[in-house]
C-alpha positions in Angstrom: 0.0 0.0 0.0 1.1 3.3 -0.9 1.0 5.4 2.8 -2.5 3.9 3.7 -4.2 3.5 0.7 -4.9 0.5 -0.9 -5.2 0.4 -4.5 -8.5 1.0 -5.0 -8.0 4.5 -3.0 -4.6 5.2 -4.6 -6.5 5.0 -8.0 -9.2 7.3 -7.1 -6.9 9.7 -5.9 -5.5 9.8 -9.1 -8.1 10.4 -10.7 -8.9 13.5 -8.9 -5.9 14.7 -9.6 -6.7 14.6 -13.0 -10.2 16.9 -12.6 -11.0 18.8 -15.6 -10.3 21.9 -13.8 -7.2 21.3 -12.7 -5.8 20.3 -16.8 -7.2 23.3 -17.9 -6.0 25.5 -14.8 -2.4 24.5 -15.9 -2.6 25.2 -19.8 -4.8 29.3 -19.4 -3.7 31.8 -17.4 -4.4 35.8 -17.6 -1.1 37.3 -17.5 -1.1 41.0 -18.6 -0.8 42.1 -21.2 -1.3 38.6 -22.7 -4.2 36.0 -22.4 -1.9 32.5 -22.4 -3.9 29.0 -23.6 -1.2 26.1 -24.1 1.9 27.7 -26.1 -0.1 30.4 -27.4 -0.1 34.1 -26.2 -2.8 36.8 -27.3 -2.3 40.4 -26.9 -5.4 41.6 -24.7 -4.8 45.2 -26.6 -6.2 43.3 -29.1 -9.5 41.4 -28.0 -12.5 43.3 -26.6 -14.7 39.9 -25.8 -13.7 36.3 -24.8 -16.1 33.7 -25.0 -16.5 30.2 -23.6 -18.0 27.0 -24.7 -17.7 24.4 -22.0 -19.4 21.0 -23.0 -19.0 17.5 -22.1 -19.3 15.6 -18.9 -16.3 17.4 -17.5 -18.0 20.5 -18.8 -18.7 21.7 -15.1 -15.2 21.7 -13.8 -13.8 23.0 -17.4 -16.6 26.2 -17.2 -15.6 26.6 -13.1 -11.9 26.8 -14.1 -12.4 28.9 -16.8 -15.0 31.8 -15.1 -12.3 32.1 -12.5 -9.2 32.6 -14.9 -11.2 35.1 -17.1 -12.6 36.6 -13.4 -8.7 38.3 -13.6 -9.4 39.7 -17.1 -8.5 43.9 -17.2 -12.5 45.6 -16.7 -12.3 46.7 -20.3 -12.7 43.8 -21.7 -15.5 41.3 -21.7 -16.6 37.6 -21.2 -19.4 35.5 -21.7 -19.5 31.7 -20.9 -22.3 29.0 -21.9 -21.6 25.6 -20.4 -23.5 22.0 -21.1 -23.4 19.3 -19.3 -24.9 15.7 -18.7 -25.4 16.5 -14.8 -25.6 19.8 -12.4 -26.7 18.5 -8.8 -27.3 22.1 -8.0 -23.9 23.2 -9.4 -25.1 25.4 -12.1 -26.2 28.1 -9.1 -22.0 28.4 -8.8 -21.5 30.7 -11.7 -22.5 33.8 -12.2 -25.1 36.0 -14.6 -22.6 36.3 -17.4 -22.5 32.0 -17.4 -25.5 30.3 -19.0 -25.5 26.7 -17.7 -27.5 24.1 -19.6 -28.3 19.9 -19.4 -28.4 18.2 -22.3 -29.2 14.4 -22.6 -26.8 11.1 -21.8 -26.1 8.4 -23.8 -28.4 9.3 -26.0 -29.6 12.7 -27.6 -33.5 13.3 -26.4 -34.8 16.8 -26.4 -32.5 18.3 -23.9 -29.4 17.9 -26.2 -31.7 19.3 -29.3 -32.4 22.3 -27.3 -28.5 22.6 -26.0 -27.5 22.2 -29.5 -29.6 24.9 -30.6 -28.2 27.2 -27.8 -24.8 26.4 -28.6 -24.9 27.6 -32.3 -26.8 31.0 -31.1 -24.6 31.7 -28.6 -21.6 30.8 -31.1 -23.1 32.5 -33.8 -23.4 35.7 -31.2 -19.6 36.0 -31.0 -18.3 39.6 -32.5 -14.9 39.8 -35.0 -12.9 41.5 -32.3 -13.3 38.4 -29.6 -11.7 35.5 -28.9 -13.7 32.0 -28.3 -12.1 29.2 -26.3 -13.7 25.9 -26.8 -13.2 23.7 -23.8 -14.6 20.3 -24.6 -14.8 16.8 -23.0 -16.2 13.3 -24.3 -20.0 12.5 -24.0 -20.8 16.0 -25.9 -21.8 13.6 -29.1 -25.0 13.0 -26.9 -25.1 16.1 -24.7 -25.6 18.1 -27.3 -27.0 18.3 -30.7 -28.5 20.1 -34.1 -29.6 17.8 -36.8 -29.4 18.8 -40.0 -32.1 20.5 -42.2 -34.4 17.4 -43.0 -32.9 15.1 -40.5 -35.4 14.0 -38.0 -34.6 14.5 -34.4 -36.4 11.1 -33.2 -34.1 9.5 -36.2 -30.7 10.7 -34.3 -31.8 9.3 -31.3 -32.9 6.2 -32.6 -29.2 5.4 -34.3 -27.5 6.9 -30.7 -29.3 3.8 -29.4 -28.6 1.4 -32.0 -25.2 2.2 -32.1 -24.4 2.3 -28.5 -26.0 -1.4 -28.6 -24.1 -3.2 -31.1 -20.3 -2.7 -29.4 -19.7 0.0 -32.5 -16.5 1.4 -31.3 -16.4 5.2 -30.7 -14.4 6.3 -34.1 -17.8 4.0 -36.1 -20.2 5.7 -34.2 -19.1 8.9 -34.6 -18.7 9.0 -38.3 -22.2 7.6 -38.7 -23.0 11.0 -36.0 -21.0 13.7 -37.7 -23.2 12.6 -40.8 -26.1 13.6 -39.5 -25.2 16.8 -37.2 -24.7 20.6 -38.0 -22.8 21.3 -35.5 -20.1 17.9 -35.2 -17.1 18.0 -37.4 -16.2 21.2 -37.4 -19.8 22.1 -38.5 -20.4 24.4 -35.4 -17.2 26.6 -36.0 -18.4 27.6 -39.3 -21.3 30.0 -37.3 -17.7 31.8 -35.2 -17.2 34.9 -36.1 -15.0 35.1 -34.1 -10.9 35.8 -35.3 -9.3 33.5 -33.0 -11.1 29.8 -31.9 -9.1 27.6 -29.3 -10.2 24.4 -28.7 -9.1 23.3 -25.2 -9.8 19.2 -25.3 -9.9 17.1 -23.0 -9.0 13.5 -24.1 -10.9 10.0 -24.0 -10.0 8.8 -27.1 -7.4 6.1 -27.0 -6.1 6.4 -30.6 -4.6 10.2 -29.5 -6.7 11.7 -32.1 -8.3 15.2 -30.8 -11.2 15.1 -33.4 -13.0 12.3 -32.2 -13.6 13.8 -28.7 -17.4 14.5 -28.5 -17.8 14.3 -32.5 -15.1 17.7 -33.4 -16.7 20.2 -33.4 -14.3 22.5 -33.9 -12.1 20.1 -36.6 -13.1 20.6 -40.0 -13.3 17.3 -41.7 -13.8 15.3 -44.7 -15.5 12.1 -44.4 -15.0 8.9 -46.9 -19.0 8.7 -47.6 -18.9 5.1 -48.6 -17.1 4.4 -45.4 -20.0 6.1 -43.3 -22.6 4.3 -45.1 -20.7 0.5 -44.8 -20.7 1.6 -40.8 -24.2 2.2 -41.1 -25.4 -1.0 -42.6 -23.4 -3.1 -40.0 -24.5 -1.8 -37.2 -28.1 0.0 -37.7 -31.2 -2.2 -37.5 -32.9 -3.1 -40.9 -35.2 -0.6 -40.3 -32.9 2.5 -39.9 -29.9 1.2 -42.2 -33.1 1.7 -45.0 -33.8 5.2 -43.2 -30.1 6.8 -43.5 -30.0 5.4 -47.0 -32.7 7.2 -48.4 -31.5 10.3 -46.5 -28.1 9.5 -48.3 -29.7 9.3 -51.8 -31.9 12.6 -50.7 -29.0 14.8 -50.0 -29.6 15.1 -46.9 -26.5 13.8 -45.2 -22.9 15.7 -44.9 -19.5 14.5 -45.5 -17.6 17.5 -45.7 -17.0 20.6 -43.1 -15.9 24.1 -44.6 -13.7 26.4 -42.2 -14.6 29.2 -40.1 -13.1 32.6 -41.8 -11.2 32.9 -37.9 -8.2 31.4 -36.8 -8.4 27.7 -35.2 -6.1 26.3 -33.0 -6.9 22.9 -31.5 -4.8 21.4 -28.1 -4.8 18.8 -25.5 -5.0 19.5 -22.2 -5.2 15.6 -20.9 -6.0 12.3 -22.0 -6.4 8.6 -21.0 -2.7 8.2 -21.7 -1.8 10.6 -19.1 -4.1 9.4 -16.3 -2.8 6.0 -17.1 0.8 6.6 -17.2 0.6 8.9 -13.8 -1.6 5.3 -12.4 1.5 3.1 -13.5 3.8 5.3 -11.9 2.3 5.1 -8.7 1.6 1.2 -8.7 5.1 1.2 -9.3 5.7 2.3 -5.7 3.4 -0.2 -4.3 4.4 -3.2 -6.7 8.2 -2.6 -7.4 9.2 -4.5 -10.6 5.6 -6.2 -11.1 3.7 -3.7 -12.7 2.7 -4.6 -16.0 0.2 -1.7 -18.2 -1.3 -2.5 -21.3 -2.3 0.9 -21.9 -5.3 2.5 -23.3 -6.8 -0.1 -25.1 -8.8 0.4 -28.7 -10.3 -3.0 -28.9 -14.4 -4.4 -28.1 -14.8 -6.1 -24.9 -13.8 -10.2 -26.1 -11.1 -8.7 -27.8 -10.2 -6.8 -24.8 -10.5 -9.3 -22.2 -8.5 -11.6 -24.3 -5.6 -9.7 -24.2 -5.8 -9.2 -20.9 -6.4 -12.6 -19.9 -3.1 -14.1 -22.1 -0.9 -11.4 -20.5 -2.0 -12.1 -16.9 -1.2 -15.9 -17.8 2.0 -14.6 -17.9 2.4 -12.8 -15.1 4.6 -13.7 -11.7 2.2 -14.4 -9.3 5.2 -15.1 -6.7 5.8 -12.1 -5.0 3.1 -9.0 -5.4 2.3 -6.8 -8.8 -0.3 -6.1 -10.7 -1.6 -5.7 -14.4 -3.5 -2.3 -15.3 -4.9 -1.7 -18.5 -6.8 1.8 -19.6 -9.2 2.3 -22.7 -13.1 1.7 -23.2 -14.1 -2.2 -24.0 -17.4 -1.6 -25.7 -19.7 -4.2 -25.0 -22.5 -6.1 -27.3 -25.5 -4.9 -25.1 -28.3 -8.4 -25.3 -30.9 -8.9 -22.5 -32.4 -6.0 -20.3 -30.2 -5.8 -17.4 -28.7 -2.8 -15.7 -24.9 -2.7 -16.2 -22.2 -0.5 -17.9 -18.4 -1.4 -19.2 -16.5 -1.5 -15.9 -18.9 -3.7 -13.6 -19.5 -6.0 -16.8 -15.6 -6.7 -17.1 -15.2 -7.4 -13.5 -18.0 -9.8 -13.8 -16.7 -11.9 -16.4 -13.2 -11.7 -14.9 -14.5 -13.4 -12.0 -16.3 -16.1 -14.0 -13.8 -16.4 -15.9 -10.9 -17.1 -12.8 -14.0 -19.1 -10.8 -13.5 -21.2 -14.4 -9.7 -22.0 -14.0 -9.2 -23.5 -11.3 -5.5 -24.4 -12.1 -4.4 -20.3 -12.8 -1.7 -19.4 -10.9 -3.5 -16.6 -9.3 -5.1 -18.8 -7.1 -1.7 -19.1 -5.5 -1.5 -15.7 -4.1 -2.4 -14.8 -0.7 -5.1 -12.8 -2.0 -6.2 -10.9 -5.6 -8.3 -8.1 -6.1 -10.2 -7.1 -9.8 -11.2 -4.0 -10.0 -12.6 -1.3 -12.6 -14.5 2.0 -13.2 -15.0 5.0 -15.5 -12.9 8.2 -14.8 -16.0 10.1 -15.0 -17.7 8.4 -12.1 -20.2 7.4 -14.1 -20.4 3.7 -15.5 -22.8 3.4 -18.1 -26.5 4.6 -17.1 -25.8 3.4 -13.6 -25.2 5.3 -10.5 -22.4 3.4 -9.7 -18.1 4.1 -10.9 -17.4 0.6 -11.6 -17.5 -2.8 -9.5 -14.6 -4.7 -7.6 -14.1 -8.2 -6.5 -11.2 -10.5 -4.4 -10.3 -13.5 -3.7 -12.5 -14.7 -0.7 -15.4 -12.9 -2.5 -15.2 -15.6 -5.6 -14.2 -18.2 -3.1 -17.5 -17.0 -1.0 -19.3 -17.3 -4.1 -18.5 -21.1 -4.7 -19.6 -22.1 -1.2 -22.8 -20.3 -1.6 -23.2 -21.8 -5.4 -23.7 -18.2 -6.4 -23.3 -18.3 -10.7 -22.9 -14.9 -12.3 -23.4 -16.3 -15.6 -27.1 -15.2 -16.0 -26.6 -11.8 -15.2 -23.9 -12.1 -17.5 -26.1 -13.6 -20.2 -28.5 -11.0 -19.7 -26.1 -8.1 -19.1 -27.3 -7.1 -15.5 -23.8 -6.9 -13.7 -24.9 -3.9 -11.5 -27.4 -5.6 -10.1 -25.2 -8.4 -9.6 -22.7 -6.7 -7.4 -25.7 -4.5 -5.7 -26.6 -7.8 -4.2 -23.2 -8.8 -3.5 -22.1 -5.6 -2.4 -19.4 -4.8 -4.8 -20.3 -1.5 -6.5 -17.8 1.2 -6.2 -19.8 4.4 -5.6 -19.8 7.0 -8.7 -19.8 10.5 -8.7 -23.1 12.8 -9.6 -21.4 15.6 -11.3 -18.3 14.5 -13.4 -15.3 16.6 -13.6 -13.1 14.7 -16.0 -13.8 12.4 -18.7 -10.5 9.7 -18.9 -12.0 6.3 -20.2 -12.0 3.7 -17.9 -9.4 1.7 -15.8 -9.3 -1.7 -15.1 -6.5 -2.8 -12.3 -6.1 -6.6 -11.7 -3.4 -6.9 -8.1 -2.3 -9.6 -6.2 -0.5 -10.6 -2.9 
């Protein structure tokens, strides 16, 4: 144990650590006579108005951070903020008059986002030449907020959110099958800026490294490989709505293509998965000297994920302590109508699986733990982080004849591990938005 944490602590710690806020906090900074984001400086001389855009589920701690930094802004010069988020939990009465705050819909985009979309490009299309616009953005803003494009039904979007969150799509396919349908993703919500100088300010939870899939881009122009949308489309949308977006594509009613604002646009990362997860390892390190083993952020669906992570840990040495931490989503093919999300679903059929294998050298240690959950406190539509398990839980299991394997079949781990009393408790309002990360440790 690191001091008197255990792992589970040490982990959540970290996490903290790695609030929205505090990214952004280190990367802006008023400084007279210049206004510093990143590597950047703009002269203040220069700029009459800043605006904000915070969106996202870290949207809360990225608009907090940033209403205090422009707070230091010279009187002369203005600032406006809008921020939308999945969750407030009274938060939203923390900001001021000149902040609108607004709740848009999670996983999937219901009214809520198509109203927050709408405010979004009005407030963005509101922004004067002479200002500067920072856009501070997070994942889960491909739900949280949204504008269909002209003759693109609303109830249609929703629909293919929750096809596509259904059939283990990763988040690169279902976002090019989104930015098809939006006026405001890929870039699409720039082109309303007026304004001569855009920063995007992104916060990461894409495990490729690529800034323009977080929350759809909407401030990265783009052009999209149309027959590559609509092959997405057709293997993961339901009969039904593949022959929908089809007949939109032959319509003309879907876009491929984003034009640029006529303002500047300069895109950064303030912190990603790799970060969180490289800051974890370093810190296991300390606890497990020499028998830490990451996988990093993984970009695979959840059997492909789990079978790397099950041939590695065959590997590992199981004679003295370590552990084995991997970071990344593991998308999951959603059958049955249980309650569950990523994290609690891998920990469940990691138990099964070690309850399986009876000869695995884990058994030998003194005692094992499995545990996982979502940065953003958040794990799936549950009210729970994430799940854990150890040793003498599984071993309590067998004696009891307790079998996971329906709720497995069925896709109900939280309620699983609420009956077994191995939910790790989540977090209302989210202020980061790091994928998830799954820590196997033993003794």
């Amino acid at each position: 144990m690191k001091g008197e944490l255990s792992p589970l602590q040490l982990l959540q710690n970290l996490i903290s650590e790695f609030s929205a806020g505090n990214l952004l906090a280190g990367k802006c900074k008023v400084q007279a006579p210049d206004l510093h984001l990143g590597q950047e400086s703009y002269s203040l001389d220069k700029i009459k108005h800043v605006h904000f855009l915070a969106i996202g589920k870290a949207a809360m701690g990225l608009g907090r951070a940033l209403e205090k930094i422009l707070k230091q802004l010279p009187p002369a010069i203005q600032y406006s903020g809008m921020v939308i988020a999945n969750s407030f939990e009274g938060e939203e009465k923390n900001f001021d008059a000149r902040v609108e705050v607004i709740m848009g819909n999670h996983p999937i985009p219901l009214q809520k986002s198509f109203m927050a979309g709408e405010k979004a490009w009005q407030f963005v299309k509101n922004f004067s030449p002479d200002s500067l616009a920072i856009f501070a953005i997070s994942g889960g803003g491909s739900s949280i907020l949204e504008m269909p494009l002209p003759g693109v039904p609303p109830a249609f979007i929703s629909k293919v959110g929750q096809e596509l969150l259904k059939t283990g799509a990763t988040i690169q396919e279902m976002n090019l099958v989104r930015q098809s349908l939006s006026a405001i993703k890929a870039g699409r919500l720039l082109t309303n800026s007026r304004s001569q100088i855009n920063v995007g300010m992104i916060v990461s939870d894409i495990p490729d490294r690529d800034l323009s899939w977080v929350s759809s881009g909407p401030t990265f122009a783009s052009e999209i490989n149309s027959q590559l949308v609509l092959d997405i489309a057709k293997k993961y949308l339901s009969a039904h709505s593949w022959h929908e977006y089809k007949m939109l594509f032959e319509q003309g009613q879907l876009a491929f293509a984003s034009s640029r604002p006529a303002g500047k646009i300069i895109n950064m990362g303030i912190g990603s998965a790799h970060d969180l997860l490289a800051s974890v390892k370093n810190n296991f390190e300390e606890i497990f000297p020499g028998n830490c083993q990451s996988l990093g952020v993984l970009n695979l669906n959840f059997e492909q994920g789990m079978e790397k992570i099950w041939q590695v840990l065959l590997t590992c040495d199981f004679s003295h302590p370590g552990c084995l931490i991997s970071g990344g989503e593991l998308p999951v093919h959603v059958v049955g109508e249980g309650v569950g999300g990523r994290n609690t679903h891998f920990v469940l059929a990691s138990a099964k699986r070690i309850m399986q294998s009876t000869q695995l050298a884990l058994w030998q240690a003194k005692d094992f733990e499995v545990f996982s959950l979502a940065s953003d406190g958040r794990d799936g539509e549950t009210d729970c982080a994430g799940a854990k398990v150890s040793k003498n839980e599984i071993l309590r299991w067998q004696q009891l004849g307790i079998d996971p394997q329906s709720f497995l079949h069925n896709c109900d781990s939280y309620n699983f591990f609420k009956q077994q009393d191995g939910l790790i408790a989540g977090t209302p309002v989210s202020h980061t938005n790091l994928m998830d990360v799954r820590v196997i440790f033993w003794q």
